[in-house]
Each structure stands twice: as structure tokens, then as C-alpha cells.
FISE-765464 format. One line per field, with one value per residue: z, y, x of N, C-alpha, C, O, CB in turn. Coordinates in steps of 0.2 Angstrom, whole numbers, plus 2048, in hexadecimal, padded with zeros to 3 digits. Glycine has a CB too. Example, Ala and Ser with C-alpha at 12.3 -4.5 7.8 and 13.67 -1.06 7.14 Angstrom:
// FISE-765464
n_w = c(827;823) $
n_v = c(7E4;7F5) $
n_u = c(842;840) $
ca_w = c(827;824) $
ca_v = c(7EA;7FB) $
ca_u = c(83E;844) $
c_w = c(827;827) $
c_v = c(7F0;800) $
c_u = c(842;840) $
o_w = c(82A;828) $
o_v = c(7EF;806) $
o_u = c(847;843) $
cb_w = c(82D;81D) $
cb_v = c(7EA;7FD) $
cb_u = c(839;846) $
//
This chain:
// FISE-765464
n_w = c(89F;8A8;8B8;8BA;8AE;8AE;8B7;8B4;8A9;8A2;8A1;896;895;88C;887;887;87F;873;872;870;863;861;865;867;86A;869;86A;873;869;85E;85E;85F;851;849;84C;847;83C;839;837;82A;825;822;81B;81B;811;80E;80C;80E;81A;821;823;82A;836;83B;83E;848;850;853;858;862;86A;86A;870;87E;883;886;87C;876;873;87E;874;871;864;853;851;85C;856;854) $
n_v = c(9CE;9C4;9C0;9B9;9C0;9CB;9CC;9C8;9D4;9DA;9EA;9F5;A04;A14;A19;A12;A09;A0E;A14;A06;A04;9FE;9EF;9DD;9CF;9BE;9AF;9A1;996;99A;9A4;99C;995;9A3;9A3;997;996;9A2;99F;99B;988;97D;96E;963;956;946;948;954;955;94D;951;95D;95A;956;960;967;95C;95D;96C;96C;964;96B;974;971;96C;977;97F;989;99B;9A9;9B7;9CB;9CF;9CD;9D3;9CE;9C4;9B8) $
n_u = c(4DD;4E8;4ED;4FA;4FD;500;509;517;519;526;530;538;542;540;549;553;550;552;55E;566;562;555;54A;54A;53F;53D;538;541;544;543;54D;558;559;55B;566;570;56D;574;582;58B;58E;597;59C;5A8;5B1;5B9;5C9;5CA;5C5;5CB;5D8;5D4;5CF;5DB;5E3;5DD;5DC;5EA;5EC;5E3;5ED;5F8;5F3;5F3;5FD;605;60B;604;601;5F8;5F3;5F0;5F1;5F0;5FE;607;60C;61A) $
ca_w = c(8A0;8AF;8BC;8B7;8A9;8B2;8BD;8B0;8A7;8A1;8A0;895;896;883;886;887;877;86D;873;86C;85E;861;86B;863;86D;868;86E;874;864;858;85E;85C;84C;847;84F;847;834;839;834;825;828;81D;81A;819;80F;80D;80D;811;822;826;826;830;83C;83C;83F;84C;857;854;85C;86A;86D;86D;877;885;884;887;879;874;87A;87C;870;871;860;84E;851;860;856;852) $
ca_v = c(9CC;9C0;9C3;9B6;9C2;9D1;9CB;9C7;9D9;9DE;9F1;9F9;A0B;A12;A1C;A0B;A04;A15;A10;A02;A02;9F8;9E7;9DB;9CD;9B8;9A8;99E;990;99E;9A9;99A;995;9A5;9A4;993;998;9A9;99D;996;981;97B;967;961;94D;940;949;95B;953;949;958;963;956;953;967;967;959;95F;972;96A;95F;970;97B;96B;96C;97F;980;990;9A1;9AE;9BE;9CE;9D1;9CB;9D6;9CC;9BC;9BB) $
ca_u = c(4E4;4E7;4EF;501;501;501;50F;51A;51A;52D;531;53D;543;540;54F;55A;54F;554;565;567;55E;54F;54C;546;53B;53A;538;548;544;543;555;55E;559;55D;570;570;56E;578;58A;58A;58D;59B;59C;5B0;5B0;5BE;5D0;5CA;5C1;5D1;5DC;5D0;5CF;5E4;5E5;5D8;5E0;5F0;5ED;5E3;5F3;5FE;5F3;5F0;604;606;60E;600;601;5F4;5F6;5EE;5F0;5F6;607;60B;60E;621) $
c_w = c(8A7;8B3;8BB;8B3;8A9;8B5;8B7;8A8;8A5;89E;89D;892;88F;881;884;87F;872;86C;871;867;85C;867;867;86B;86A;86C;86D;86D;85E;856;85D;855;849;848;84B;83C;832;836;831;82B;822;820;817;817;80F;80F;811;819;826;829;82A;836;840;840;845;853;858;859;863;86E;871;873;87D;888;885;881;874;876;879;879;871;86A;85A;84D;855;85E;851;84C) $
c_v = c(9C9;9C0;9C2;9BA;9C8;9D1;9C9;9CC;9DB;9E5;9F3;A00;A0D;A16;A15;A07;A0A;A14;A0D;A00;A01;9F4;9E3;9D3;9C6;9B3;9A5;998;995;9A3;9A3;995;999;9A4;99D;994;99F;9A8;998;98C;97D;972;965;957;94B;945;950;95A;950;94E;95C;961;953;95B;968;964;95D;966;972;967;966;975;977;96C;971;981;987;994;9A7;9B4;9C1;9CE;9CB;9CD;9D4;9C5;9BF;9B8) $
c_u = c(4E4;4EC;4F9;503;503;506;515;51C;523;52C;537;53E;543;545;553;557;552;55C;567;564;557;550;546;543;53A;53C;53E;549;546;54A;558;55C;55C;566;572;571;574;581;588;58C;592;59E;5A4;5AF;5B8;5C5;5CE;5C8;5C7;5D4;5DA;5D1;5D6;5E7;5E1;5DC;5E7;5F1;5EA;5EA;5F8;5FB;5F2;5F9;608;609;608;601;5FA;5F6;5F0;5EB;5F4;5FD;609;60F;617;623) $
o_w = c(8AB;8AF;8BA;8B3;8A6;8B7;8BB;8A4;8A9;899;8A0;88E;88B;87B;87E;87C;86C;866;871;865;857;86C;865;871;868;871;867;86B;859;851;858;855;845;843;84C;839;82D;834;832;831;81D;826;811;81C;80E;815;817;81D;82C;82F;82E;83B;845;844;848;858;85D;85D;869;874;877;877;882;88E;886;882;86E;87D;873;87C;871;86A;85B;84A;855;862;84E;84A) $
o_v = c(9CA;9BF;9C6;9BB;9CB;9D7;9C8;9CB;9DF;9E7;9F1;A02;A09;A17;A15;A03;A09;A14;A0E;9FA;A01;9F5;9E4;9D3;9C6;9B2;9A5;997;994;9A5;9A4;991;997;9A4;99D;993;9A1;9AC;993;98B;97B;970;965;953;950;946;951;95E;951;94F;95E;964;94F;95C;96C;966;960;967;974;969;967;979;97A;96C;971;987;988;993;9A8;9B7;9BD;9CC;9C7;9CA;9D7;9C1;9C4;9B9) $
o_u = c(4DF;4F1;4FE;509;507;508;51A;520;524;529;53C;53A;545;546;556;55A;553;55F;56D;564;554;553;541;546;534;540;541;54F;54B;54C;55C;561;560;56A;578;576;576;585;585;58D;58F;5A0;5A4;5AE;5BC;5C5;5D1;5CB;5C8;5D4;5DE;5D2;5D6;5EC;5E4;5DE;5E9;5F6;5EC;5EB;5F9;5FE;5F1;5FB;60E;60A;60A;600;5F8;5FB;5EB;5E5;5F9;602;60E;612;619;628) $
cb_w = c(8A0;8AE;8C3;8B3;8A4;8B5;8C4;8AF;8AB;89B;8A6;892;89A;87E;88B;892;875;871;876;86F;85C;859;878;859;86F;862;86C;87C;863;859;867;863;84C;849;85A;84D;831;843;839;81B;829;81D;817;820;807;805;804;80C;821;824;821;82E;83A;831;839;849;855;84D;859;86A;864;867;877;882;87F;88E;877;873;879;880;867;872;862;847;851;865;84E;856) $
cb_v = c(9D2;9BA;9C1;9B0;9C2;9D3;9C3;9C1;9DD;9D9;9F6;9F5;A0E;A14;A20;A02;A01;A1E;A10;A00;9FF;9F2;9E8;9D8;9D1;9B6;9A4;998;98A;9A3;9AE;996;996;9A9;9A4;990;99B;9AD;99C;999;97D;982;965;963;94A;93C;949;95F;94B;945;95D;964;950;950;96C;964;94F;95F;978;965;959;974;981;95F;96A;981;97A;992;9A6;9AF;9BE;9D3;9D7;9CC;9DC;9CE;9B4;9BA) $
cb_u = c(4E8;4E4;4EB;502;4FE;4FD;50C;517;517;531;530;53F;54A;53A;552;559;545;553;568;566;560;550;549;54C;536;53C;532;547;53B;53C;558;562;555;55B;573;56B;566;578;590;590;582;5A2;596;5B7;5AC;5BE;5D5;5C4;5BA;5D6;5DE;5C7;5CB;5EA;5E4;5D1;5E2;5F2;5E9;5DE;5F7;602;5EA;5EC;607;60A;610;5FB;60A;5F2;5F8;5F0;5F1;5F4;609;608;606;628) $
//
């Protein structure tokens, strides 16, 4: 073992891994891969794409306009 690799050791308590279940350990390219397949990827064409894209501008337009408010909850909408 050489010395960089000795200096670069990470410790974790095996209480805090018992507590949590596990810990799992991968490389940066390989986690977001994962997180990347983890939501499906749904493709909207011709009429369906417009509307998405008419509803989209349109809530930006009202939240830039204050016209949104922040809710806790679904029981605070009136």
C-alpha cells in the first residue's frame, strides 16, 4: 500500500452503517446513471408537446406575476 493510499482512508462507525441500513460505495459516472434510469423518460409529439409547452409557459408567466401562492398543504387550496 503506498503511502497516497494510506492518507486517503475513510472511517465509518458500524453503528451509523447498522443505522442506516447499509452504505453503499460507487463511482460518480455509475450513481448518476443510476438516478438517471431511476424516472422513467416520457416523449410528448405534435399536439400533446404543444399543449405541455402552452401550460408550462403559461404557469411560469403567473408565478413571475405573483399570481401563485405557497401552500403547506392540499387543504389549504380554496
Amino acid at each position: 500500500m503506498s503511502n497516497q493510499t494510506a492518507n486517503n482512508l475513510i472511517t465509518i462507525s458500524k453503528r451509523s452503517i447498522q443505522k442506516k441500513g447499509g452504505m453503499v460505495v460507487l463511482p460518480v459516472e455509475e450513481y448518476n446513471k443510476l438516478k438517471e434510469r431511476a424516472v422513467p423518460v416520457y416523449y410528448l409529439k405534435d399536439k400533446q408537446a404543444q399543449y405541455l409547452d402552452k401550460e408550462v409557459n403559461q404557469g411560469l408567466k403567473d408565478y413571475k406575476s405573483g399570481k401563485c401562492k405557497k401552500i403547506k398543504s392540499l387543504a389549504d387550496l380554496d
